[in-house]
C-alpha positions as CSV (number, residue, x, y, z in Angstrom):
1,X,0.0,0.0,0.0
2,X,2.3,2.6,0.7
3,X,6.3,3.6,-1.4
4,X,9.5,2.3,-0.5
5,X,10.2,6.1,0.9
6,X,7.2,5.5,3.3
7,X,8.9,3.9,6.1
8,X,12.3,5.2,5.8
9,X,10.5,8.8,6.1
10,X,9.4,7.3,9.5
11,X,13.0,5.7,11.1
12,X,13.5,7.8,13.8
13,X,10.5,9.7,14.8
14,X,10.5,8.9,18.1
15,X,14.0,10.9,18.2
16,X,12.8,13.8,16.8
17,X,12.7,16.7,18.4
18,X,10.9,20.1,18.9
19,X,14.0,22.0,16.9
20,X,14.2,19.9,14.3
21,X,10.4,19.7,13.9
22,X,10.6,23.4,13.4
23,X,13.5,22.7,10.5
24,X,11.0,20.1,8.8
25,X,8.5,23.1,8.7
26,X,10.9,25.5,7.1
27,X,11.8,22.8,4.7
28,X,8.0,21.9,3.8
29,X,7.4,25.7,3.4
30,X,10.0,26.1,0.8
31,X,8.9,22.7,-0.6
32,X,5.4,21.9,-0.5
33,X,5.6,18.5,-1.8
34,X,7.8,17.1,-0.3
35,X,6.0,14.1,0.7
36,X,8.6,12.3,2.9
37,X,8.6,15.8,5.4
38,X,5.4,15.8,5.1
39,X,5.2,12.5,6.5
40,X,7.2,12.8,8.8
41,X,6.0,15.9,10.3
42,X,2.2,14.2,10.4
43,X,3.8,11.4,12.0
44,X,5.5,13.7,14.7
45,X,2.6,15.4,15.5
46,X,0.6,12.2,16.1
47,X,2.9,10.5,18.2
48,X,1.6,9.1,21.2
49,X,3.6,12.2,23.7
50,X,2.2,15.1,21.4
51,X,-1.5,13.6,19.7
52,X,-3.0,14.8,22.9
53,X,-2.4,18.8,22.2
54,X,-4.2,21.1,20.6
55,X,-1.8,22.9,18.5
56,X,0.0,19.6,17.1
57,X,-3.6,18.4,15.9
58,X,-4.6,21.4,14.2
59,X,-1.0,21.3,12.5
60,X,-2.0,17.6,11.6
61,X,-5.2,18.7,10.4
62,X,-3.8,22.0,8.3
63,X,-1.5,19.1,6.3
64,X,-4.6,16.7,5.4
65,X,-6.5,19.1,4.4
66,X,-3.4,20.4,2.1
67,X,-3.2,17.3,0.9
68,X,-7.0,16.5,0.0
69,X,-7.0,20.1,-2.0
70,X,-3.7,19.6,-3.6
71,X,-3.3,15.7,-3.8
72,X,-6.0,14.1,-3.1
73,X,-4.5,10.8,-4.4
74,X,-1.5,10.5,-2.4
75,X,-0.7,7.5,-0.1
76,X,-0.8,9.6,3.1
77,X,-4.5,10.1,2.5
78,X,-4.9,6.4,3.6
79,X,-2.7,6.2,6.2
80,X,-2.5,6.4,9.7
81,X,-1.3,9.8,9.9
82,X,-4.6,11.1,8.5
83,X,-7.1,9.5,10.0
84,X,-8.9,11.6,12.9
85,X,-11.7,10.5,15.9
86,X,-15.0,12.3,16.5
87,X,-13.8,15.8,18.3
88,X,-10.4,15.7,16.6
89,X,-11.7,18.3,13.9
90,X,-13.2,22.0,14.5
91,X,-16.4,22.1,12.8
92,X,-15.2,24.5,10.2
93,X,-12.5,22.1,9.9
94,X,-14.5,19.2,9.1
95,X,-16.9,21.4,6.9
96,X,-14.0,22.1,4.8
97,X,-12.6,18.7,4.9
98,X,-16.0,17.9,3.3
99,X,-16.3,20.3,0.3
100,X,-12.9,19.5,-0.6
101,X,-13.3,15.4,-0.9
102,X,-16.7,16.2,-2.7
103,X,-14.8,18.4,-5.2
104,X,-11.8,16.4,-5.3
105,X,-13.9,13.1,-5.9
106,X,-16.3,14.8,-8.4
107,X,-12.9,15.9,-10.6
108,X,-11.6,12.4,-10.4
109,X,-14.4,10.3,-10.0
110,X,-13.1,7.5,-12.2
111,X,-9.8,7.2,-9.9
112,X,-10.4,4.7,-7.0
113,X,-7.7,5.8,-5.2
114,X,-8.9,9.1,-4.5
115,X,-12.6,7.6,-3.6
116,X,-11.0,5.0,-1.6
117,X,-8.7,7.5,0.1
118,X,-11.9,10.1,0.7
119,X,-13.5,6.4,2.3
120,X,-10.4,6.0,4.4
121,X,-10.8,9.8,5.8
122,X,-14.7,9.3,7.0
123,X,-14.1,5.8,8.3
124,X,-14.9,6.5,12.1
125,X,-15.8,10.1,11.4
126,X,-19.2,10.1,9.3
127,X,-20.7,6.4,8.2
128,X,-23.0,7.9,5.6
129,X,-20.1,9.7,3.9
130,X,-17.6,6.4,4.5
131,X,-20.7,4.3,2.7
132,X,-21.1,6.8,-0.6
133,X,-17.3,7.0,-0.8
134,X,-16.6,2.9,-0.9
135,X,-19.2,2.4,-3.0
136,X,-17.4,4.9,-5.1
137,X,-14.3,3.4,-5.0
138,X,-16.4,0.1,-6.1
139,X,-17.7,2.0,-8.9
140,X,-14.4,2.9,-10.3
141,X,-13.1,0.0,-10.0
142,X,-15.2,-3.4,-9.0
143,X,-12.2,-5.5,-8.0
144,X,-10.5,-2.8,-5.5
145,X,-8.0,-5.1,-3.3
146,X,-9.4,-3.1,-0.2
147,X,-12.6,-1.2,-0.3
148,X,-15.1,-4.2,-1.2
149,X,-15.1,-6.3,1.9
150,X,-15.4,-3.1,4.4
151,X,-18.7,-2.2,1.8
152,X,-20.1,-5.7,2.1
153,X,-19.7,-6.0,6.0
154,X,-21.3,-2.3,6.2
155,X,-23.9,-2.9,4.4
156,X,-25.0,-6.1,6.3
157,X,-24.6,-4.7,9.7
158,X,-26.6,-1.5,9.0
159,X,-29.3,-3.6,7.1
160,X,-29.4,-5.7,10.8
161,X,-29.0,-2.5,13.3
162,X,-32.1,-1.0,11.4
163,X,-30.8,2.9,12.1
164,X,-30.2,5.8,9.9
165,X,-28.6,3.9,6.8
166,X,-30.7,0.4,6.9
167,X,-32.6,1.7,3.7
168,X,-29.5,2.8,2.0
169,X,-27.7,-0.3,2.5
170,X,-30.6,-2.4,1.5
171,X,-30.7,-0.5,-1.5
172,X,-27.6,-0.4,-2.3
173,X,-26.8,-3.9,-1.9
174,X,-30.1,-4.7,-4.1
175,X,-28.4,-2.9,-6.7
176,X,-25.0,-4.9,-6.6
177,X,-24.0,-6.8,-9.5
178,X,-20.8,-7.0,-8.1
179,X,-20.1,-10.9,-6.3
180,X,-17.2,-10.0,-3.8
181,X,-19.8,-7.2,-2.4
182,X,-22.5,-9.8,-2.7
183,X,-20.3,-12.5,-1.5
184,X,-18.7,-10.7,1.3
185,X,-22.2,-9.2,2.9
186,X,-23.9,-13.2,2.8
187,X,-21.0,-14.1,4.9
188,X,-21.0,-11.4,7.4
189,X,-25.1,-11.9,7.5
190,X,-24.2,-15.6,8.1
191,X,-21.6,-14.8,10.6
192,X,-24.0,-12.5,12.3
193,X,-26.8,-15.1,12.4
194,X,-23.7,-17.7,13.8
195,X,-22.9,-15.4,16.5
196,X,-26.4,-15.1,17.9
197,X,-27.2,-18.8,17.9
198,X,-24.1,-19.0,19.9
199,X,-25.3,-16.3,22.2
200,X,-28.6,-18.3,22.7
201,X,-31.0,-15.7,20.8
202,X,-31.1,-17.1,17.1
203,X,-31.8,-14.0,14.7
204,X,-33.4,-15.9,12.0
205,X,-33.5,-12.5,9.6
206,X,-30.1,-12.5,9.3
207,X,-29.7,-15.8,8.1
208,X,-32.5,-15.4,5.7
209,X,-31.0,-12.4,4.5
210,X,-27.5,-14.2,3.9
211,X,-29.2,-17.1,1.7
212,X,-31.0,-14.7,-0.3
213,X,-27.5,-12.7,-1.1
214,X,-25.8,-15.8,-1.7
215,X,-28.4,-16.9,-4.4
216,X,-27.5,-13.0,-6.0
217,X,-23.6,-13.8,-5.6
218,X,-23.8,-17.5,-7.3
219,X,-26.0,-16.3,-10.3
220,X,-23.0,-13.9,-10.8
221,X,-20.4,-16.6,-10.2
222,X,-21.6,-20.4,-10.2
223,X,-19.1,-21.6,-8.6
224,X,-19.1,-20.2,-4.9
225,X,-18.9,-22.5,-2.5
226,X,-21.8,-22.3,-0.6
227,X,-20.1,-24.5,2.8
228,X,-16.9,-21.2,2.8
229,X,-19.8,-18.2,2.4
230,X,-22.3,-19.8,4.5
231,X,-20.7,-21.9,7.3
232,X,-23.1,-23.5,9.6
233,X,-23.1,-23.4,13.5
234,X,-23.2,-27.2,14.8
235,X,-24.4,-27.1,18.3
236,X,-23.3,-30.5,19.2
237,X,-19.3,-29.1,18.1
238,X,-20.0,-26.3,19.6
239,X,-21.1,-28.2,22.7
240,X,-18.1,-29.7,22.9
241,X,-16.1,-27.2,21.7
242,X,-17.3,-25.5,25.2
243,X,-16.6,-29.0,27.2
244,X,-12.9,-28.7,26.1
245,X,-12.5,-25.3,26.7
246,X,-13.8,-25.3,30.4
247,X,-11.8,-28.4,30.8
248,X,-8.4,-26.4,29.4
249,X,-9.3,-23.8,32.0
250,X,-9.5,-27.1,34.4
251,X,-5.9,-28.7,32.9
252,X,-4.2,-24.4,33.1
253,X,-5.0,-24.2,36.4
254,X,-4.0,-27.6,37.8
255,X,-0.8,-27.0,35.9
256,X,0.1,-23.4,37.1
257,X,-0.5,-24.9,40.7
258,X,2.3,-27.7,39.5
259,X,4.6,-24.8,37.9
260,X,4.5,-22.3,41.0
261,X,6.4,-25.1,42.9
262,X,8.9,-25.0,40.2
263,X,9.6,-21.4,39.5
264,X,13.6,-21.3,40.3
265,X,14.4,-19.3,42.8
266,X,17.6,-18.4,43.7
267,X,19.4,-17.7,47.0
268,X,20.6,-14.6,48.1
269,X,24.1,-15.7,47.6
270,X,23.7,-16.3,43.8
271,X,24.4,-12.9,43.9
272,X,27.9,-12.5,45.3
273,X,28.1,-8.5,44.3
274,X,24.9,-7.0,46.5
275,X,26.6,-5.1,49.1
276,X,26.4,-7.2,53.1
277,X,23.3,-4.8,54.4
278,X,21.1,-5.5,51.2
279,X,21.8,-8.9,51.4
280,X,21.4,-8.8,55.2
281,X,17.7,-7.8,54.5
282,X,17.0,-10.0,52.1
283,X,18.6,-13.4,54.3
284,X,16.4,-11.4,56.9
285,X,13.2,-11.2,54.4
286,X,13.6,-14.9,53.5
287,X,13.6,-13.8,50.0
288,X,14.8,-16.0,47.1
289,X,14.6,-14.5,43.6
290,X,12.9,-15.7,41.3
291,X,14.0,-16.4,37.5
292,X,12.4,-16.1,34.0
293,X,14.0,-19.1,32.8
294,X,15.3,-22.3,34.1
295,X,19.0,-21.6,33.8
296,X,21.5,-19.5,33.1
297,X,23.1,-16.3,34.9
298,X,20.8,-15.3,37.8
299,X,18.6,-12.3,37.6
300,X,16.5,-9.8,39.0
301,X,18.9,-8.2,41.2
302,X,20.1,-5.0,39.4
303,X,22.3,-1.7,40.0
304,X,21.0,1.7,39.2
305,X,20.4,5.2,40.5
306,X,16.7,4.5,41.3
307,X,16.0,7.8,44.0
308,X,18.4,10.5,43.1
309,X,20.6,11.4,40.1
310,X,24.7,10.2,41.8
311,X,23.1,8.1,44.5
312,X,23.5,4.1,43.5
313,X,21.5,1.7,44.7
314,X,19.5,-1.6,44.1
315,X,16.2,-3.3,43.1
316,X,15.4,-6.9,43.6
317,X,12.5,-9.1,43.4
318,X,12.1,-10.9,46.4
319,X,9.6,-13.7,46.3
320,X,8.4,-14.9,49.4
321,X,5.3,-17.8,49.8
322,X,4.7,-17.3,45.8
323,X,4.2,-13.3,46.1
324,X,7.2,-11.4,44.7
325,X,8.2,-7.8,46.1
326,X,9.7,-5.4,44.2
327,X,11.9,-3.6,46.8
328,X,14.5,-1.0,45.8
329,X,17.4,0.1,47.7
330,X,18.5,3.9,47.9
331,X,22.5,2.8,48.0
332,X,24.7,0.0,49.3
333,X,23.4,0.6,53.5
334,X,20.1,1.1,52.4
335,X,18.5,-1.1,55.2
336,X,15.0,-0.1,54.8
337,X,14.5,-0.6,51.3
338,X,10.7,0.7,49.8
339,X,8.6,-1.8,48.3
340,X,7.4,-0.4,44.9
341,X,5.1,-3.3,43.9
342,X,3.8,-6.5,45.8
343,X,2.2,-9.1,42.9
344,X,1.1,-13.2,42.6
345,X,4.0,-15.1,41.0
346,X,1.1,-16.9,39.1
347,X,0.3,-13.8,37.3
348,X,3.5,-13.9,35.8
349,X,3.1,-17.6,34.5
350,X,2.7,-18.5,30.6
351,X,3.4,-21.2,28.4
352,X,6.5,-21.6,26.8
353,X,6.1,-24.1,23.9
354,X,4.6,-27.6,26.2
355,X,5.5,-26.3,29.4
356,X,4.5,-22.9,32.0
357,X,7.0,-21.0,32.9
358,X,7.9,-18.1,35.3
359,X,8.5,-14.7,33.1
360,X,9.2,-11.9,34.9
361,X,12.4,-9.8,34.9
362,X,13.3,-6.5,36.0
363,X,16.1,-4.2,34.3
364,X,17.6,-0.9,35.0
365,X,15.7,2.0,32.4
366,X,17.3,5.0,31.8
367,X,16.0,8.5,30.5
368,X,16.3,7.6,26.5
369,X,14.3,3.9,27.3
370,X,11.4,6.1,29.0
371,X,11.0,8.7,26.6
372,X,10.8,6.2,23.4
373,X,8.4,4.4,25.1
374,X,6.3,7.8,26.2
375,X,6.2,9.0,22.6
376,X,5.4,5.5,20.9
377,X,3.1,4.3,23.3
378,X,1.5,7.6,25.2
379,X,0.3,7.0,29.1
380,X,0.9,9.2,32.2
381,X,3.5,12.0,31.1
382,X,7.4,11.6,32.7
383,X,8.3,13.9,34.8
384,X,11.7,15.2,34.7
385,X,13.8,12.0,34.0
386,X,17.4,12.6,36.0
387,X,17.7,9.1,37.1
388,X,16.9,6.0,36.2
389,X,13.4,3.9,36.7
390,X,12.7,-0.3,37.1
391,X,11.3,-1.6,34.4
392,X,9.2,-4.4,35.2
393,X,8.4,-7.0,32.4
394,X,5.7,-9.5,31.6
395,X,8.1,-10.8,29.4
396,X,7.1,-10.7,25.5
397,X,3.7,-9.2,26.8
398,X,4.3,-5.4,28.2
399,X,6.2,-3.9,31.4
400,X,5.6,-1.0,33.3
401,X,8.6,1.7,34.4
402,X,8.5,2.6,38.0
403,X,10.1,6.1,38.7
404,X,10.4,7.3,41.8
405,X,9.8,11.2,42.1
406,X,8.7,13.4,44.8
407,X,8.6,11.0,47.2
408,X,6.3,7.7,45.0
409,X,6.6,5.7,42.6
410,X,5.1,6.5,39.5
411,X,4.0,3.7,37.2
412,X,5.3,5.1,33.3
413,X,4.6,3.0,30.2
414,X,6.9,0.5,29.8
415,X,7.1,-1.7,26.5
416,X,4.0,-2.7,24.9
């Protein structure tokens, strides 16, 4: 879908910063379209640390609307980087926004791109205007690779909700003579009907309204295969598909009782370099430390400036009666250490290939690690990073970043 300049206009967007952003603008004002700074200034301004403020919107907003006047074909019209929730556009905004794909898609009404890219803009935003501009882009061209499917499956849902657009759609599909449209709204009426005998509340409509579109699609195309569009709900499978699940959840259970036993945890001494008072309170504790694998080097002890920027200390996991502490020490005396987190070593179990294991780890995060993951994945804003934080890691799942400032522990987005 999108050029080979796409993603290399995005490698290092998380770096960027305010300055430079300010250079891109220059750059863009001499240059108008230059659609890699483009990008990469849209991309900027939605990034998870700056989406939230007003002034980087609007400057989002000001480049879509650019581009619909001036290009209303181009890739970024279809990417993430212009697509905008409910509130996201002023009203004058969005007014213009409309007049300009209704003039751009009148002036190039035979090029899909530009009706699927206007489609792509109202998806979330307007579904009357995201209906007229797919089936516009089905018009122009009646095999598009991506707007036929989303048609189909809105046409079926809003003939079934029975709101603003159930006459449309029923029209509309009526009218098809296209077999993917028909094809693709028989099985999402099917799928529909599926879903509520499963639910215990059969909608019988829905699957009359799928065998009458599949009878429309296989006059167009003989050879459909009825068992793929229309697949069947069999209650005794689905019985038992029930019976195995609930006894999975039986077999998990038993299982992570088994593994809990087996997490290996290792003895203060594994860890020959803690200084004598932190490992005086952890002998004192009765901690052991528990590992994310089986073998190899122990973990979950680790050195960092955790309190104050020059002050080094520790953070360990300390697992006591299958609950794990997270304790971190303000330097090598630190004999009161504070307890950032108390959790259920089962809530750290998963399965690794046959077999559940143990997969949490903890590792020192300093100010470049919290940032990057602030502006990729958004949550509560840093303060001031000087020091470092703990991350703490579901491994392969997500982690949080503790930081400690003014006195608590913040919880920061970790890895996602």
């Amino acid at each position: 879908m999108f050029s080979p300049w796409y993603g290399e206009s995005l490698r290092g967007i998380l770096d960027l910063e305010g300055a430079q952003a300010a250079q891109l603008e220059r750059r863009l004002a001499a240059n108008p379209d230059d659609f890699p700074t483009r990008l990469k200034l849209m991309a900027y301004h939605r990034r998870a640390d700056r989406a939230g403020h007003q002034e980087d919107r609007s400057k989002r907003v000001q480049h879509a609307l650019w581009l619909i006047e001036h290009h209303p074909e181009s890739e970024l019209l279809h990417s993430p980087v212009s697509r905008f929730s409910p509130g996201e556009l002023s009203s004058t905004d969005y007014r213009r926004a409309v007049a300009l794909w209704e003039a751009a898609a009148k002036r190039q009404r035979a090029e899909a791109v530009v009706q699927w890219n206007a489609a792509s803009f109202f998806e979330g935003l307007d579904p009357g205007l995201h209906m007229h501009y797919l089936e516009s882009t089905a018009a122009a061209d009646p095999n598009h690779p991506f707007a036929l499917r989303p048609l189909a499956h809105l046409y079926a849902l809003a003939i079934l909700e029975r709101g603003p657009l159930t006459l449309r759609a029923r029209a509309g599909l009526d009218a098809s003579k296209n077999v993917w449209v028909l094809g693709n709204a028989a099985y999402m009426l099917q799928s529909q009907y599926n879903q509520s005998v499963q639910f215990g509340a059969p909608k019988p409509n829905a699957a009359e309204l799928a065998e009458r579109y599949f009878l429309r699609a296989r006059a167009l195309d003989p050879n459909l295969d009825r068992k793929a569009i229309l697949p069947q709900v069999e209650l005794d499978a689905l019985a038992r598909a029930r019976q195995i699940e609930q006894q999975s959840q039986r077999d998990w259970a038993a299982r992570a009782d088994d593994a809990i036993g087996k997490i290996r945890r290792v003895p203060v001494e594994a860890f020959p370099e803690l200084p004598a008072a932190v490992a005086g309170v952890l002998r004192a504790r009765n901690c052991r430390v528990p590992q994310p694998s089986p073998e190899g080097a122990p973990r979950n002890a680790i050195r960092g400036e955790f309190f104050v920027k020059g002050e080094a200390g520790w953070a360990v996991l300390c697992s006591v009666n299958n609950s794990t502490a997270l304790l971190a020490f303000r330097n090598d005396r630190d004999a009161k250490p504070d307890t950032v987190t108390i959790r259920d070593d089962r809530t750290y179990l998963q399965m690794d290939s046959d077999s559940i294991s143990y997969s949490r780890q903890i590792t020192t995060a300093g100010h470049d690690y919290i940032m990057r993951h602030y502006r990729a994945y958004g949550g509560p804003k840093p303060p001031p990073i000087d020091h470092h934080g703990i991350d703490d890691a579901f491994l392969e799942k997500a982690s949080t970043t503790w930081y400690f400032y003014q006195g608590k522990w913040l919880p920061l987005r970790g890895a996602d």
